[in-house]
N, C-alpha and C positions, 0 to 999 in steps of 0.2 A: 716781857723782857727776860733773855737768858743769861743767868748767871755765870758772869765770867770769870768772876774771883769762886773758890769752895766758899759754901755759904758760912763752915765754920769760923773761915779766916774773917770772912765779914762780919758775924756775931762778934770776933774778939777783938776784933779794930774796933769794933760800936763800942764796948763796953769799955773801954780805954779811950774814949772822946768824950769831951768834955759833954753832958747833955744838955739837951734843948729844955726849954719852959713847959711849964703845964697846957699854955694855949698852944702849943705849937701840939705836941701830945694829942690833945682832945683835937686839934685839925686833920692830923693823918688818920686818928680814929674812923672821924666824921667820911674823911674821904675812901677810906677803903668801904667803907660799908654803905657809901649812899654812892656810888661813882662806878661805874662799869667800866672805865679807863683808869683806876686807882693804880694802877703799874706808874703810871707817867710823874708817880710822885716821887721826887727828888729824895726824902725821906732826913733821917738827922744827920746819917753820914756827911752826907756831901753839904746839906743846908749848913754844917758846922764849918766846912772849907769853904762855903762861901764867906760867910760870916767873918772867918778869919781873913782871909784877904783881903775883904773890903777895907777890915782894919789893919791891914800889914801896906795897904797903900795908901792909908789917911784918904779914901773918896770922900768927896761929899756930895755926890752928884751920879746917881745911879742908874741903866736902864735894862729894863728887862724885854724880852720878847717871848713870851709865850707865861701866863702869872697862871694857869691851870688855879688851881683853890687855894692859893695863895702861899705856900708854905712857904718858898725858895723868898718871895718877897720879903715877907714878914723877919724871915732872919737877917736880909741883908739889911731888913730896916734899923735893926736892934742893934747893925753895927756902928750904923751911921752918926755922927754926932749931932746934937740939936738940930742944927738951924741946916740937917742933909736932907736932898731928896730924891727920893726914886720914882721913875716912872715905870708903871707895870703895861704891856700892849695883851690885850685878849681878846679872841676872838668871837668864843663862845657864851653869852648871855647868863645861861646857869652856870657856867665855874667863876666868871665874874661876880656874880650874886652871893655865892656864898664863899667867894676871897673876900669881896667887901662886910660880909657879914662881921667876918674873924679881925680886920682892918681894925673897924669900928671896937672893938672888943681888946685893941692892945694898947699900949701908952703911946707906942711909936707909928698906930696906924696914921695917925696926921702929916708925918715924912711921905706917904705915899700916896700918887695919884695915878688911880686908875684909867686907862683909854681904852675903849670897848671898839672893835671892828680889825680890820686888816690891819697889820703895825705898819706894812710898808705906806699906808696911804697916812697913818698916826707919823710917821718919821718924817713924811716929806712936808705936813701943817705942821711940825714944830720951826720955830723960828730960827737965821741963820746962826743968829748967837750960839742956840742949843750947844754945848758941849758937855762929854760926860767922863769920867775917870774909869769906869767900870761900866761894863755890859754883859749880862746874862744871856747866852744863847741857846731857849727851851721850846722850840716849835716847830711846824712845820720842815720835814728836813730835803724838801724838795726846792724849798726858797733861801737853806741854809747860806748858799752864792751869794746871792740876791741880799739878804739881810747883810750877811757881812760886809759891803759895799755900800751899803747903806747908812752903817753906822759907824766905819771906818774914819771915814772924815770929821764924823762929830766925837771922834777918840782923842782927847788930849795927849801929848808925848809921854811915855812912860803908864800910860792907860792900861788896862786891861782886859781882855774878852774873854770869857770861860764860855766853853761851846758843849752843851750836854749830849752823848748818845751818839761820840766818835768814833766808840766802835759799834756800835748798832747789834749789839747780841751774838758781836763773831762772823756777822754775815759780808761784815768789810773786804775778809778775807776771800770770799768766792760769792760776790756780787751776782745775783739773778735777776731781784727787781727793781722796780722804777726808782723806790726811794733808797734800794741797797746803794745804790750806782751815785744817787744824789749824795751821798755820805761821801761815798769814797771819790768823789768830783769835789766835797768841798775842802777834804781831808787833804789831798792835792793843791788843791787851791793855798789855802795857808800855809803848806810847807815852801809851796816856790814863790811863795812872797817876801820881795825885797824889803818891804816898810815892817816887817814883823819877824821877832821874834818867837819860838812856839815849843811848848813840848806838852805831849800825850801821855795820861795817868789811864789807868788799867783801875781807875775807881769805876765801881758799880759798873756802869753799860759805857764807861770809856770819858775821860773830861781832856779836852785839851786848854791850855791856858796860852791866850795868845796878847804877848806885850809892845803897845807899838810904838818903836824904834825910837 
């Protein structure tokens, strides 16, 4: 991931947020040194904005799509109250294994349950009731359309969506490949949507936060 903000500004924004827990700590540890794909970690920045708005719109009812080793979960767990729950979708067996590792290791891993495989096929077996306040969006950015459409419906009014890696490293701006184009297809997509509201933060690799209507 290229850095879109100077790394400085980022050090000083870190150090002026509030931090994260010891496990959360010892998980990005764990994942930069045992993971070949340790970029894709959300890290405390952002895990703190999430954390915060879960709490700035009272959710009690969570979901994620793409839980990588679990960090981004874990904090929106910590925001939730008692009796909230998140659903995390992952596709890949080892970063499910060792998110649930860290799960079992928190007070608040019992709010989470984990669903291992494709999410759009986890979205379409959950039941019609499913509804959620809040939706994570950390995965594949070529289905980014496709997800969004997905869990639109199951978004309560005044819900929200955080969508990660809207700007993809800068490359939004002179689109070459398959999954450049996919970004800037869904980046499009949310802005000429009637049922939503949206605006794009220049955090880390790009968030947009989209509220619907």
């Amino acid at each position: 991931m290229k850095a879109i903000i100077p790394k400085k500004i980022e050090d000083y924004c870190l150090r002026h947020t509030s931090p994260r827990g010891k496990l959360l700590w010892e998980l990005e540890k764990y994942t930069r040194r045992h993971c070949e794909d340790s970029q894709m970690l959300i890290g405390p920045h952002e895990g703190t904005l999430l954390a915060m708005l879960v709490r700035l719109i009272g959710a009690r009812r969570v979901l994620e799509i793409g839980t990588f080793t679990g960090y981004s979960a874990l904090c929106m767990s910590e925001a939730l109250p008692k009796n909230g729950r998140l659903i995390t979708c992952e596709i890949k067996p080892r970063h499910a294994e060792i998110a649930q590792s860290f799960f079992k290791r928190s007070p608040h891993g019992r709010k989470i349950r984990l669903r291992l495989g494709p999410a759009l096929e986890t979205l379409s077996g959950l039941p019609r009731s499913a509804k959620f306040d809040f939706v994570f969006l950390d995965a594949d950015k070529e289905n980014y359309v496709n997800y969004y459409e997905a869990v639109l419906p199951r978004l309560l009014p005044g819900g929200l969506i955080v969508a990660d890696n809207v700007l993809w490293s800068g490359r939004v701006l002179a689109p070459k490949k398959k999954t450049d184009r996919a970004v800037v297809r869904f980046n499009k997509h949310v802005r000429r949507n009637p049922r939503v509201e949206c605006v794009m933060l220049p955090l880390r690799d790009g968030v947009s936060l989209v509220r619907k209507r």
